[in-house]
Structures are given as C-alpha cells and as structure tokens.
ROKEDREN-60207 format. One line per 8 residues: number of its first residue (from 1); for each residue x, y, z of N, C-alpha, C, O. Coordinates in Angstrom, 2 decimals. Each point is the difference from the previous one (the first is absolute). Layout:
N
NUM	X:Y:Z:X:Y:Z:X:Y:Z:X:Y:Z  ... .
***
This chain:
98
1	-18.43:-55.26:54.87:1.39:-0.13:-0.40:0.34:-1.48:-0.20:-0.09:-0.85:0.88  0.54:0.61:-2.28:0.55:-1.16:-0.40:1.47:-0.70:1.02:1.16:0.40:-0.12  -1.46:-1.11:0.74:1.61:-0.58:0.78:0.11:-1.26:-0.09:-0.96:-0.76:-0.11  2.69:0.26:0.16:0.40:-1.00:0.03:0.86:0.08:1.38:0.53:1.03:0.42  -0.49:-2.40:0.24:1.05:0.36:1.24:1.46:-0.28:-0.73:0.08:-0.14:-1.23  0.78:0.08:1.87:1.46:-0.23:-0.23:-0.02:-1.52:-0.40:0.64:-0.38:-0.98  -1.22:-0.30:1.57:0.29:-1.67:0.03:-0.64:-0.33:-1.70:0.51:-0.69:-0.87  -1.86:1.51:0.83:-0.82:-0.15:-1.35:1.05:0.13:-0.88:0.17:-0.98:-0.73 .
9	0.45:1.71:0.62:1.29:0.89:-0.48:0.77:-1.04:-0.62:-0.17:-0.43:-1.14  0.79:0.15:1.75:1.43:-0.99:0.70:-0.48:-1.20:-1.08:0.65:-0.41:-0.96  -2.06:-0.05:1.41:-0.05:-1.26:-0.91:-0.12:0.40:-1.51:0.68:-0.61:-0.82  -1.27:1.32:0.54:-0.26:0.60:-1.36:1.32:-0.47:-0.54:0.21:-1.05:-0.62  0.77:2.12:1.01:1.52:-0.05:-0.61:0.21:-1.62:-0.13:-0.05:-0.56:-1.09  0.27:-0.10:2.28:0.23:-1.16:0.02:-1.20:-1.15:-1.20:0.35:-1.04:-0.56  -1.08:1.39:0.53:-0.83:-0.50:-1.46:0.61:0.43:-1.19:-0.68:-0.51:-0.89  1.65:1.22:0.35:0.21:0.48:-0.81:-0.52:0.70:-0.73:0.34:0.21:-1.16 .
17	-1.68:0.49:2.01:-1.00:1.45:-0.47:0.67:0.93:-0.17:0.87:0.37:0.79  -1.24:0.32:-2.14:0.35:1.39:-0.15:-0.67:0.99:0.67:-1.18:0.18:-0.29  1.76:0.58:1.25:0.01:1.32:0.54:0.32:1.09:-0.18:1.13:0.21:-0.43  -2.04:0.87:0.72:0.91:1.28:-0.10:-0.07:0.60:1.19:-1.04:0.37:0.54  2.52:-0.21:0.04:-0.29:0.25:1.58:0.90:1.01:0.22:1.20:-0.26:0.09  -1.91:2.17:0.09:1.03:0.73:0.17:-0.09:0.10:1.58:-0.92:-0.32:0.75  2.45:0.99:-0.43:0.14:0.09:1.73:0.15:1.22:0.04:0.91:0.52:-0.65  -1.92:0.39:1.57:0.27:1.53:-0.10:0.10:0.76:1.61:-0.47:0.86:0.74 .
25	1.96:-2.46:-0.97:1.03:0.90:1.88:0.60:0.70:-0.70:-0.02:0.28:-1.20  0.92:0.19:2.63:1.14:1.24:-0.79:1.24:-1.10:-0.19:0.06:-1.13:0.50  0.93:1.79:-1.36:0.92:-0.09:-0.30:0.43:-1.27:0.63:0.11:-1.16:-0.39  0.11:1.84:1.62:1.14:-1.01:1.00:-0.42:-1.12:0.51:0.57:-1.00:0.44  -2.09:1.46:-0.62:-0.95:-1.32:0.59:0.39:-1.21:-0.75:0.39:-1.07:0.48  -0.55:1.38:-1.73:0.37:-0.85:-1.48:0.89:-0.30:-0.24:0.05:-0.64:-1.05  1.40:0.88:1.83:0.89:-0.36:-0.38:0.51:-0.97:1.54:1.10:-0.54:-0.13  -1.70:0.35:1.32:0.00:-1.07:0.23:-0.62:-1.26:0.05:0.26:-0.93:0.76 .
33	-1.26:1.02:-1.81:-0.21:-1.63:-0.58:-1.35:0.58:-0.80:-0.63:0.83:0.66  0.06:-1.15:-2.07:-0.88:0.00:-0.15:-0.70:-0.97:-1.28:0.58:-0.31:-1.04  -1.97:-0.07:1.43:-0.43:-1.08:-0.73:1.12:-0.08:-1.87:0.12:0.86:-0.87  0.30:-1.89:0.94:0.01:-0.38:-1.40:-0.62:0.33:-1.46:-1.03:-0.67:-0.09  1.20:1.30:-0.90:-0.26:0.55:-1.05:-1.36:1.03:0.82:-1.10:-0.08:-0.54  1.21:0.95:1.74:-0.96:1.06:0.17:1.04:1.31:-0.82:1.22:0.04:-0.10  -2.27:0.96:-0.40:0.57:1.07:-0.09:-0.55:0.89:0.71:-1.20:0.01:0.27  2.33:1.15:0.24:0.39:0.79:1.01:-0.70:1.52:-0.79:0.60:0.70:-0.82 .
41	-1.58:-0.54:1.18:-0.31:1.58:0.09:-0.40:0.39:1.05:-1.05:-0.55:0.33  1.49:1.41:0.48:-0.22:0.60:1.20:-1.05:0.52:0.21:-0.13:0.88:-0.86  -1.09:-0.90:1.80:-0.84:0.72:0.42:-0.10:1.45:-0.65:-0.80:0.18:-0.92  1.61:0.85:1.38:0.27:1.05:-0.17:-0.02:0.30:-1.80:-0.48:0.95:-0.61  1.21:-2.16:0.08:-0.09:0.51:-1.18:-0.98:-0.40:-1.26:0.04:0.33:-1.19  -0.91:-1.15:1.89:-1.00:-0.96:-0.76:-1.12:1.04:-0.77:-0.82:-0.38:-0.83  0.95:1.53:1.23:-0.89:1.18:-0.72:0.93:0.44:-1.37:-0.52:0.55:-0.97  1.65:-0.81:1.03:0.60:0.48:-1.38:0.88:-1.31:-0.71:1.02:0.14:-0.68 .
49	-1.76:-1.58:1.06:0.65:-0.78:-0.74:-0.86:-1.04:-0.06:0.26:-1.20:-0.12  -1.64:1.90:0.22:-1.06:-1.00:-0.43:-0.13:-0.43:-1.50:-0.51:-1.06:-0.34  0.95:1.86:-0.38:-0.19:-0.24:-1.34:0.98:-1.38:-0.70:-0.06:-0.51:-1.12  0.97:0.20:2.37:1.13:-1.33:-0.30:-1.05:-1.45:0.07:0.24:-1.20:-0.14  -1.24:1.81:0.34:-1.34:-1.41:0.48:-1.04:0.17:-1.22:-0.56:0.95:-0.55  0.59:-2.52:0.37:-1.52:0.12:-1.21:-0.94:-0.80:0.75:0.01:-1.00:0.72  -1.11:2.19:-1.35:-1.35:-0.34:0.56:-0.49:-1.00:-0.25:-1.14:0.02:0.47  1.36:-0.97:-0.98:-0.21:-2.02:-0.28:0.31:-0.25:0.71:-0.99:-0.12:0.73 .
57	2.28:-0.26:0.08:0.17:-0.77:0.92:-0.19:0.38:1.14:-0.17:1.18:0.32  0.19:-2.11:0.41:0.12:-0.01:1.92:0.77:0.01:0.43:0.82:-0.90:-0.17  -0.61:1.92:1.02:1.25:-0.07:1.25:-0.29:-0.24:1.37:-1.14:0.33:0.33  1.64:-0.66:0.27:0.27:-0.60:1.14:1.12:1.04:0.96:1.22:-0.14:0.08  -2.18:1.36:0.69:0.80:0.69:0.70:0.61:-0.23:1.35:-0.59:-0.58:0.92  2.01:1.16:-0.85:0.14:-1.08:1.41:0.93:1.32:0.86:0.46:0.89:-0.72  -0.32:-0.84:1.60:0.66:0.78:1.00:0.19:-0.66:1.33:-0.66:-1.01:0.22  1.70:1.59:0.96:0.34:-0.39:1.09:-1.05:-0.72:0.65:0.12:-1.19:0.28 .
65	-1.32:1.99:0.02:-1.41:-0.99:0.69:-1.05:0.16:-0.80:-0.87:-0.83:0.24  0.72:1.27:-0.75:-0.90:0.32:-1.40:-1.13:1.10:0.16:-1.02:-0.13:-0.68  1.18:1.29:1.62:-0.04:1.06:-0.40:0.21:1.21:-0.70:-0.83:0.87:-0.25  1.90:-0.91:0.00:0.81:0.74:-1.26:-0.84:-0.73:-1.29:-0.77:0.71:-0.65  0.93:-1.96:0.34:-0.61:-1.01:-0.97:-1.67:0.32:0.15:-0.54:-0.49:-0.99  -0.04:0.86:1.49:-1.03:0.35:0.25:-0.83:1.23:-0.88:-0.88:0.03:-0.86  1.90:1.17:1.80:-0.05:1.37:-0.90:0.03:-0.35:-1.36:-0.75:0.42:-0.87  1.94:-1.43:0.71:0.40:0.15:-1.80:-1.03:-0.59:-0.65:-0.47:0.55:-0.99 .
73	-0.10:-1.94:1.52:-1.11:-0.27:-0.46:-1.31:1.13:-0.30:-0.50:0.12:-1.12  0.20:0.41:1.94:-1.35:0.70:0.20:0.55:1.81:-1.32:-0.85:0.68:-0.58  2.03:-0.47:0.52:0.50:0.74:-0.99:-0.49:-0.51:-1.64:-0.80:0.59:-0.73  1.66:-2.04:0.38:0.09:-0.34:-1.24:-1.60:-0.23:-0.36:-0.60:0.27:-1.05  0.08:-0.89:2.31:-1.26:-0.84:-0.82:-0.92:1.61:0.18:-1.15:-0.43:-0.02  1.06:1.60:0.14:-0.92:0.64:-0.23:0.81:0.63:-1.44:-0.59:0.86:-0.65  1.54:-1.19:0.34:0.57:0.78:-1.22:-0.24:-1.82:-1.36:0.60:-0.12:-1.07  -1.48:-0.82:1.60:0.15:-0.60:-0.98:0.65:-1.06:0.16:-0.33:-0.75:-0.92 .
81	1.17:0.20:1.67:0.46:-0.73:-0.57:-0.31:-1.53:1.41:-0.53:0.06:1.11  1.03:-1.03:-1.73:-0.43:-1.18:0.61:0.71:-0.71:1.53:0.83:-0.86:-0.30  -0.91:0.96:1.19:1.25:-0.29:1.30:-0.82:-0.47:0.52:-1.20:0.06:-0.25  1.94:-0.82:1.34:-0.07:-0.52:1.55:0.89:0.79:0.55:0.64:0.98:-0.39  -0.75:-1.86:1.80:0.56:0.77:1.40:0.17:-1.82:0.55:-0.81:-0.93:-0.10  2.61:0.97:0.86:0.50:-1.04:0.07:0.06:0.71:1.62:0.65:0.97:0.39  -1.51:-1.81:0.27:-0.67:0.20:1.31:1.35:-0.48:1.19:0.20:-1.21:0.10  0.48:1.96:0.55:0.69:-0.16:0.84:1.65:0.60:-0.69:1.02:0.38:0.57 .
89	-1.19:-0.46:-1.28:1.29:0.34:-0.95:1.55:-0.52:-0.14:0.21:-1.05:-0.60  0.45:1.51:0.93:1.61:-0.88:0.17:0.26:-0.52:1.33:0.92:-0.80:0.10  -1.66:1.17:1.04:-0.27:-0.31:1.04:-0.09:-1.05:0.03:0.82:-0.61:0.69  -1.77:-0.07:-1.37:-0.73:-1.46:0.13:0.58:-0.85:-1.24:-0.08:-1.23:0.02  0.54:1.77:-0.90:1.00:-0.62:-1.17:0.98:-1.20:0.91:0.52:0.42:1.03  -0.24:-1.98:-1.43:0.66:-0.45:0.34:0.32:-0.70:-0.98:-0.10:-1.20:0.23  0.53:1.53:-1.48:0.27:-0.40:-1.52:1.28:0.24:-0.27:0.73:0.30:0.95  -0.34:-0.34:-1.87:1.12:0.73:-0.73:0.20:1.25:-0.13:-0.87:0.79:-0.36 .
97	2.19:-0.45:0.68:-0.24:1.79:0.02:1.57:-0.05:-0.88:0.81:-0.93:0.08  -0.62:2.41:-1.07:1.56:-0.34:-0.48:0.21:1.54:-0.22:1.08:0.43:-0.41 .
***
C-alpha cells in the first residue's frame, strides 16, 4: 500500500503541489474541519461514485485515522485506479482545515 503521512501531506499543499485528496468520513465528520480543496465522498458511498474519479490521476485518501482511508484505498486500486493512504489521517493533520 502506497502512503503518505499527514505531515507529507501538509507540505505538498504548502509547495503549491497539485493534489487530489478525497476524505471518505461521514458527513459530520467533514463538516467539522476538513483538508482544503479535499473532496468529500463517503466511505459508504465510494462504490457508486467511483466513476466521479479518472483513472490518470492520483488521489490521496484520507479519513479520521486512516482506516476507513485504507478500505477505500485497497477498493479503488483493485478497480484500477491510482491512490495512496494518508497514514494517521485527520488525527495527525495539523494543517489547514476549512
């Protein structure tokens, strides 16, 4: 499994690297703070909204400790497509959150 920790993370953004970083907490998780330009597909629903992802780029999956981010990883990349796993997850995030 491809991983980045949170801090790897953190600087990226701060380099002005392009990312694609979805967060697949729930709802409420996400609505008290979550990484900057991440998009929000929920765990639960990442089986019927995989097709919102192209298989070129990389994402950067992230969840509460990065088990959830985990599953989603080990999901997408047997269907194809390119991810990490952001090791510790919002837990260990000490970046920008909005």
């Amino acid at each position: 499994m491809k991983q980045f920790t949170a801090k790897e993370v953190e600087n990226m953004l701060i380099q002005g690297q392009s990312v694609n970083i979805i967060d697949v907490r729930e709802v409420e998780e996400v609505e008290a703070g979550k990484i900057p330009g991440a998009f929000h597909i929920p765990l639960g629903l990442l089986e019927f909204r995989m097709n919102e992802l192209n298989k070129s780029k990389e994402y950067i999956m992230v969840c509460r400790s990065g088990a959830r981010s985990g599953r989603a990883y080990q999901f997408l990349e047997s269907h194809g497509y390119n991810v990490i796993n952001m090791t510790g997850g919002m837990l260990d995030w000490e970046g920008e959150t909005n």
